[in-house]
N, C-alpha and C positions, 0 to 999 in steps of 0.2 A: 504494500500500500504506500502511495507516497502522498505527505504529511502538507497539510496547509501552505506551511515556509517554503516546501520545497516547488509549489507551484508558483506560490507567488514570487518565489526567486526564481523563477525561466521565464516570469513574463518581461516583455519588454515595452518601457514608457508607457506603462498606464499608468492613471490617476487615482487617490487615493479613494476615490467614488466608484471606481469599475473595480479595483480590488476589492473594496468592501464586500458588492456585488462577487464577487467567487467567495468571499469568505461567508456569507448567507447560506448561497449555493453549496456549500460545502458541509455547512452545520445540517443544513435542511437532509440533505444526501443520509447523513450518519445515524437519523436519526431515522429516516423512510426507511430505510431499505437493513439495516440494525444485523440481523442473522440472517436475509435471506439471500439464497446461493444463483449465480448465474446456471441459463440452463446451458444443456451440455457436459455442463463441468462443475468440479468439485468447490469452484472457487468464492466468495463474496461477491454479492455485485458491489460493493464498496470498495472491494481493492482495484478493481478491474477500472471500474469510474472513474477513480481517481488517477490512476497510470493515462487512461486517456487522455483524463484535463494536464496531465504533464506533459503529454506528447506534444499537444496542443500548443500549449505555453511555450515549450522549446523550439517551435514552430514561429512562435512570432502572433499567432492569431490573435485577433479581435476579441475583445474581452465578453462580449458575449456567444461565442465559440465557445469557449472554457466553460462558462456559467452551463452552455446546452449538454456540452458532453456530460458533465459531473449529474444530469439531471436525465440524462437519456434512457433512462429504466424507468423515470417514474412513473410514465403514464401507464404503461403496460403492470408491471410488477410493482410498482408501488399503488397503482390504480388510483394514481390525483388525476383530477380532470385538467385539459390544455388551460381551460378558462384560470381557473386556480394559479398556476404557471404563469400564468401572463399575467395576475393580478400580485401577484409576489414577486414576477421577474422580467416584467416588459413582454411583451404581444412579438419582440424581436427574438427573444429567448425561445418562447413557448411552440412560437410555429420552423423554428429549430427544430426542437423535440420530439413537435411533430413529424416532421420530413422524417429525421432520422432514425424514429419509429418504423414507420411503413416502410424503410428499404430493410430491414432486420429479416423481414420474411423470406428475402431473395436466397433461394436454393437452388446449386448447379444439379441440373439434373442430363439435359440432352443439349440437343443442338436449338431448339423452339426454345427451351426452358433458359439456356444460357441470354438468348436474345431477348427474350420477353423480363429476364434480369438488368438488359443494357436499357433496356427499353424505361425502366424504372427510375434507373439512376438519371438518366437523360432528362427525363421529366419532374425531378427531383429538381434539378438545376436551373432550369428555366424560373425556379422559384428562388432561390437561391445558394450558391455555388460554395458556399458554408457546410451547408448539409452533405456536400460530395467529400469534402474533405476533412469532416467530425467521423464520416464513414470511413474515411482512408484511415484513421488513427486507431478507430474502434477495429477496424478491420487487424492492422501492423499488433496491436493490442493481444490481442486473439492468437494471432501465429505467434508470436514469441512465448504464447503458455498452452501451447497447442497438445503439447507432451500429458499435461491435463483430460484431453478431451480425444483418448485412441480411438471411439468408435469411428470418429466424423475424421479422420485425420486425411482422409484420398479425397475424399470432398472435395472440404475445404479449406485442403491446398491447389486442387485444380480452378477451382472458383478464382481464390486468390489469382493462381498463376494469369487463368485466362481474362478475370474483369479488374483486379484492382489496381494490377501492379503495372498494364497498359494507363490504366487512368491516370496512376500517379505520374507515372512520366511523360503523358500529354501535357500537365499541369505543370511542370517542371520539377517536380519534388521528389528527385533525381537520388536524394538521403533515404527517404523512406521504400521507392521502389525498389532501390538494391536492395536493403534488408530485407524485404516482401516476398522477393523471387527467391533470393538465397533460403530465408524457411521453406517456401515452400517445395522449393527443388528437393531439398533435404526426404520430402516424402512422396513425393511422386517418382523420382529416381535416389533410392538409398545409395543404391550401389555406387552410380556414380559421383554423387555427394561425396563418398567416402573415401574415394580414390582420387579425388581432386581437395577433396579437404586435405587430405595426410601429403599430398606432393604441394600444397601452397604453405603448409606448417611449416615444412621442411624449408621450402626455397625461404620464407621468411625466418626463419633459425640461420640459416649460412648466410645469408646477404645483411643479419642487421649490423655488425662490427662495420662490412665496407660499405654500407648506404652511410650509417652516419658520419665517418669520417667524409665520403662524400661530400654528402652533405655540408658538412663544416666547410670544407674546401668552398665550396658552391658559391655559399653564402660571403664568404672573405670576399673571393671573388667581385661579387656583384655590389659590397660597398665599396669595394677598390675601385669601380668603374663611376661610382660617382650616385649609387642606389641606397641611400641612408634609410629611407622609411623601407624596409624590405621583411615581410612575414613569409617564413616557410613552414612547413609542413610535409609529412609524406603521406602516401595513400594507395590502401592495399586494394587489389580489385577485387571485387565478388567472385564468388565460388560459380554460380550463373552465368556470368558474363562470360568467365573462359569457358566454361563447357561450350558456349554459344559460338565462342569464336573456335574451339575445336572442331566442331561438325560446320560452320560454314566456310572456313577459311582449305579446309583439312589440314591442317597444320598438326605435330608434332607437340608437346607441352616448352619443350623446351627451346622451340621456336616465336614462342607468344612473349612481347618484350615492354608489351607496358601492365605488368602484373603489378613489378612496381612502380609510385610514381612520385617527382616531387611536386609539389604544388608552390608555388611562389606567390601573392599578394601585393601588387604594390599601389600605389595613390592615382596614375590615371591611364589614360590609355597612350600616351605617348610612353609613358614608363614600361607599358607592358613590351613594346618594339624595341627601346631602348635594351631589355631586357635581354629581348631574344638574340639582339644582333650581338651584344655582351655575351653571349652564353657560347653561341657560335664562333668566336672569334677566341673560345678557350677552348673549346671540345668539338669533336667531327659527327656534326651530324648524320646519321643514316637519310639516305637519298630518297625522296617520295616520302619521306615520314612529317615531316612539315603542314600543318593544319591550321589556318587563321578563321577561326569561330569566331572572330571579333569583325571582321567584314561583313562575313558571309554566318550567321549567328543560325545555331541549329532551329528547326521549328518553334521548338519549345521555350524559345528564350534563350537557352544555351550560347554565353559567350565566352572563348579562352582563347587563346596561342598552344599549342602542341606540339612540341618536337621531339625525337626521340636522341638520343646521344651516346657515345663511347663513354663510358668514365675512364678507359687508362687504363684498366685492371681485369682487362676481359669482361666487363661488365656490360650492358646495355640495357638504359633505364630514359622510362619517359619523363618529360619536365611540363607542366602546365603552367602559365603564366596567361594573370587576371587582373582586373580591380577587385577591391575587397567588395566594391558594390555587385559586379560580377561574381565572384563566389557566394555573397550572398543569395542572389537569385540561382546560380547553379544548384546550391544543399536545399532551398525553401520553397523557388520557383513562386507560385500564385501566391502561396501566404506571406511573401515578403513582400508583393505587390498592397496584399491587404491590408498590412499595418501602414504601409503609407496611407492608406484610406483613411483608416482610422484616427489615425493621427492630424485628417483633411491636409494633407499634403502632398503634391504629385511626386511619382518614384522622378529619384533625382537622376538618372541617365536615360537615355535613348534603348538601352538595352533591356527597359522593360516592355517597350512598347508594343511586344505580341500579346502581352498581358491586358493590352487595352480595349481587345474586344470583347471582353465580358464587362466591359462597361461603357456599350452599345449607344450612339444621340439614338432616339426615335423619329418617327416620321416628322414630328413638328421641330425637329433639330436640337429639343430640349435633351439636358440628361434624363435620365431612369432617375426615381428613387433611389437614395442609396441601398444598396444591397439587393436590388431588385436589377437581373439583367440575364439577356438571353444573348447566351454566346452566339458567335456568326456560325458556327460551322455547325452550332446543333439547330437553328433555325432554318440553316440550308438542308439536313437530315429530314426536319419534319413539318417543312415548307407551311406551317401556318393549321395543321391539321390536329384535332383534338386527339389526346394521348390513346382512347378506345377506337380510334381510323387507322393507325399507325399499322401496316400491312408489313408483314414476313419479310418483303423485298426493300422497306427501309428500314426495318433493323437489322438486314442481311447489311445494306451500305453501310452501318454504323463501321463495321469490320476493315471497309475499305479507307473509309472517311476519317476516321479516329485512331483505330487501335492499329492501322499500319505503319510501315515508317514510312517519315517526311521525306520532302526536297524543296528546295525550292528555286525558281526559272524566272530566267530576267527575260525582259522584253526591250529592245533598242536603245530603248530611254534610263533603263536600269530600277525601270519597276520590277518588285518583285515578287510572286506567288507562290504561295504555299501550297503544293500538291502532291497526294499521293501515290509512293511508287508504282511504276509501271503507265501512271499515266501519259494520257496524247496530247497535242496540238488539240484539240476540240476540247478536251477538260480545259485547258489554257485559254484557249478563246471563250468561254462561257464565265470565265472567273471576271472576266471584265465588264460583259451584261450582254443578255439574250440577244441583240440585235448583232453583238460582234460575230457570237457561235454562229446563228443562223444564216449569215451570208458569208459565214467561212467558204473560201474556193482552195486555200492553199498555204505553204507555212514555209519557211526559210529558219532550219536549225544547223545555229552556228555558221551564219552566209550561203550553207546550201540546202535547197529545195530538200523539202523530205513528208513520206505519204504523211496524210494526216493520221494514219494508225498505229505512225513509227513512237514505240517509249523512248520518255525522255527521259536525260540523264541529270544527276542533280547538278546544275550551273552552268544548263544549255541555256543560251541564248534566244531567244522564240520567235520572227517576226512572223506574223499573222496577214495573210491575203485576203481581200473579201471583196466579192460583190455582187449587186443587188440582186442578180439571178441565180444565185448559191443558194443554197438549202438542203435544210439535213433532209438525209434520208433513214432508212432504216436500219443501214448498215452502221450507221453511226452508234445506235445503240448498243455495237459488239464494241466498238472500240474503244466508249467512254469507260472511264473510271469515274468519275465523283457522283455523285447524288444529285447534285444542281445540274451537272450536264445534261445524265439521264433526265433530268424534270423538264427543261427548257424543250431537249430532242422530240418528247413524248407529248407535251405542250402543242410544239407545233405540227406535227401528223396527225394528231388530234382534230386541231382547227382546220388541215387542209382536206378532213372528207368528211366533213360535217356538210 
């Protein structure tokens, strides 16, 4: 169980008014819920509640985040009513605890069953994007005492694998998803868990004497070139992630070279270049391993420098170099965007700004409500249709739309679009507005002509052909990937045999 202090010491810049508000919350909790046990497992819901509002707090969230978690059994298992809730703890709290009520019932059962779970969370969100992520905590919660709970353990760890631990890392919360996949791997593949756990033990027992001298070196290094404010760190990779990269790369273990990594922190983005070209100018870099995330910033917000390096000593080790506002967003992703909310202050770099779409103007150009906003890409999934319309074949695109990996493609002018792998020219031209798609005639990738059903690569170049006697046909439907393509293509066949 963790203890009042220890929450209120992970939250950050609240006021003595919103902590009071978790310390309520918190009396209230101890006294609801006294001896009774989560189900599943053997444990308190008061231990379990309160590890959440910790995760929470170390997260950065919104202080009524915290307040909901610590309260998210009551309705059910304590049986207070919502009204109650929100007369004791804001109408903001209460319809929290609601949302994150009703997604508790989601069980991976099939391939329907799995969708009509995405299906839930999705429309959870549209009400607010709080509740998705009190479930990412409650969920990470769950797996780390999972050893509690053998019956349900192939579950849900497959649940996990396959809804949460995609979620998190659309969101950017890049800390929690690695833990998330790592338990869960642990029991949907023992075997291999076991055999990659004891060979990463190992390689971190023989390498930590020559990483931290390294390291020492490193760091000399980089205030000798003139880097005073400079944080490092190292960082071990998941147990998941290399398996991942042993079945896609087919790689060897002992050919995988950023297991481990440094991490470097400094004040701004010219320091991060500074950085690199200092680093370079002391060790030889590996050819092709060079990554600038700070240009060209992953989907998710993800921004760094990546190189990989000699150290000297037969060794070969990756180095990541950021702003600290940038590794903030890297480990927290949306809930570090959140506390700027909170705080009514916009995030202070440009490198939040994929984060902005969940805080949508509306038609009248106004903002939302706070806390009230429908992300673009789930509005583009459920084009405006009530959650009971929502057909097999757009919760099938959630799969395409969401939970695949990114890329993203410039167009002439160095606009740039967020789409998923394997997509065409015709996803690209639709992401700009139905009039471009539908009188696509042709596409120029990378200066030369190319079909429009050629996949693109991530940091193709795009230019878009069109005119007024173009128009989709049927075959277009095989070639699109996004949800909004398919809608517009389907849109207009539609109106032309009416």
């Amino acid at each position: 169980m963790r203890s009042l202090q220890e929450i209120l010491g992970a939250t950050r810049m609240l006021t003595e008014e919103k902590k009071a508000l978790i310390e309520k919350a918190y009396g209230f909790v101890m006294d609801l819920h006294k001896e009774q046990l989560r189900r599943y497992s053997t444990e308190p819901i008061t231990v379990h509640a309160t590890r959440v509002a910790f995760i929470l707090a170390e997260l950065g969230m919104p202080h009524e985040t915290i307040v909901a978690s610590l309260l998210h059994h009551a309705t059910k298992e304590g049986s207070v009513p919502v009204e109650k809730l929100s007369d004791e703890f804001g109408e903001a709290v209460a319809l929290l605890v609601e949302g994150a009520t009703k997604l508790r019932n989601i069980k991976y059962q099939d391939e329907m069953g799995h969708l009509e779970s995405l299906r839930k969370l999705f429309v959870a969100s549209t009400k607010d994007i709080r509740i998705l992520i009190l479930k990412l905590a409650d969920r990470l919660d769950s797996m780390r005492s999972l050893p509690l709970n053998k019956e349900h353990h192939l579950r849900i760890s497959k649940e996990t694998m396959e809804i949460y631990v995609p979620l998190a890392r659309r969101l950017g919360l890049q800390k929690m998803s690695r833990e998330m996949e790592d338990l869960a791997f642990r029991y949907i593949e023992p075997g291999e868990y076991k055999k990659l756990h004891n060979w990463l033990t190992k390689v971190q027992k023989e390498s930590a004497k020559p990483l931290e001298k390294f390291h020492k070196s490193l760091l000399k290094h980089l205030v000798k070139s003139g880097l005073l404010k400079v944080e490092t760190d190292t960082r071990l990779k998941g147990i998941y992630s290399i398996y991942q990269k042993v079945l896609q790369r087919k790689k060897e273990l002992d050919h995988i070279y950023d297991v481990l990594a440094i991490r470097i922190q400094v004040d701004t983005v010219e320091d991060c270049y500074r950085a690199l070209g200092s680093i370079h100018a002391f060790l030889r870099p590996l050819p092709g391993r060079i990554k600038d995330y700070i240009a060209f910033p992953k989907p998710n917000g993800y921004q760094s420098l990546h190189t990989t390096v000699f150290t000297g000593d037969g060794r070969i080790i990756e180095i990541q170099i950021r702003t600290r506002t940038m590794h903030e967003q890297a480990e927290y992703g949306l809930a570090s965007h959140l506390l700027y909310k909170e705080l009514g202050t916009d995030a202070p770099t440009p490198s939040f700004s994929w984060f902005n779409q969940f805080f949508p103007v509306d038609d009248a150009g106004e903002k939302d409500t706070p806390y009230s906003y429908i992300p673009k890409w789930l509005r583009h999934i459920f084009q405006g249709k009530p959650a009971d319309e929502v057909q097999a074949d757009h919760l099938t695109s959630l799969k395409t739309d969401f939970f695949q990996s990114r890329m993203f493609i410039f167009d002439p002018r160095g606009e740039v679009v967020d789409l998923p792998m394997h997509a065409t020219p015709i996803d690209f031209a639709y992401e700009f507005n139905a009039e471009r798609g539908n009188h696509l005639h042709g596409a120029k990738v990378n200066g030369k002509l190319s079909p429009l059903d050629a996949e693109l690569r991530n940091g193709d170049i795009v230019e878009l052909i069109t005119k007024d006697s173009a128009h989709p046909t049927e075959k277009w439907l095989q070639h699109a990937k996004t949800t909004l393509a398919k809608h517009h293509i389907k849109q207009y066949l539609e109106s032309t045999t009416r």
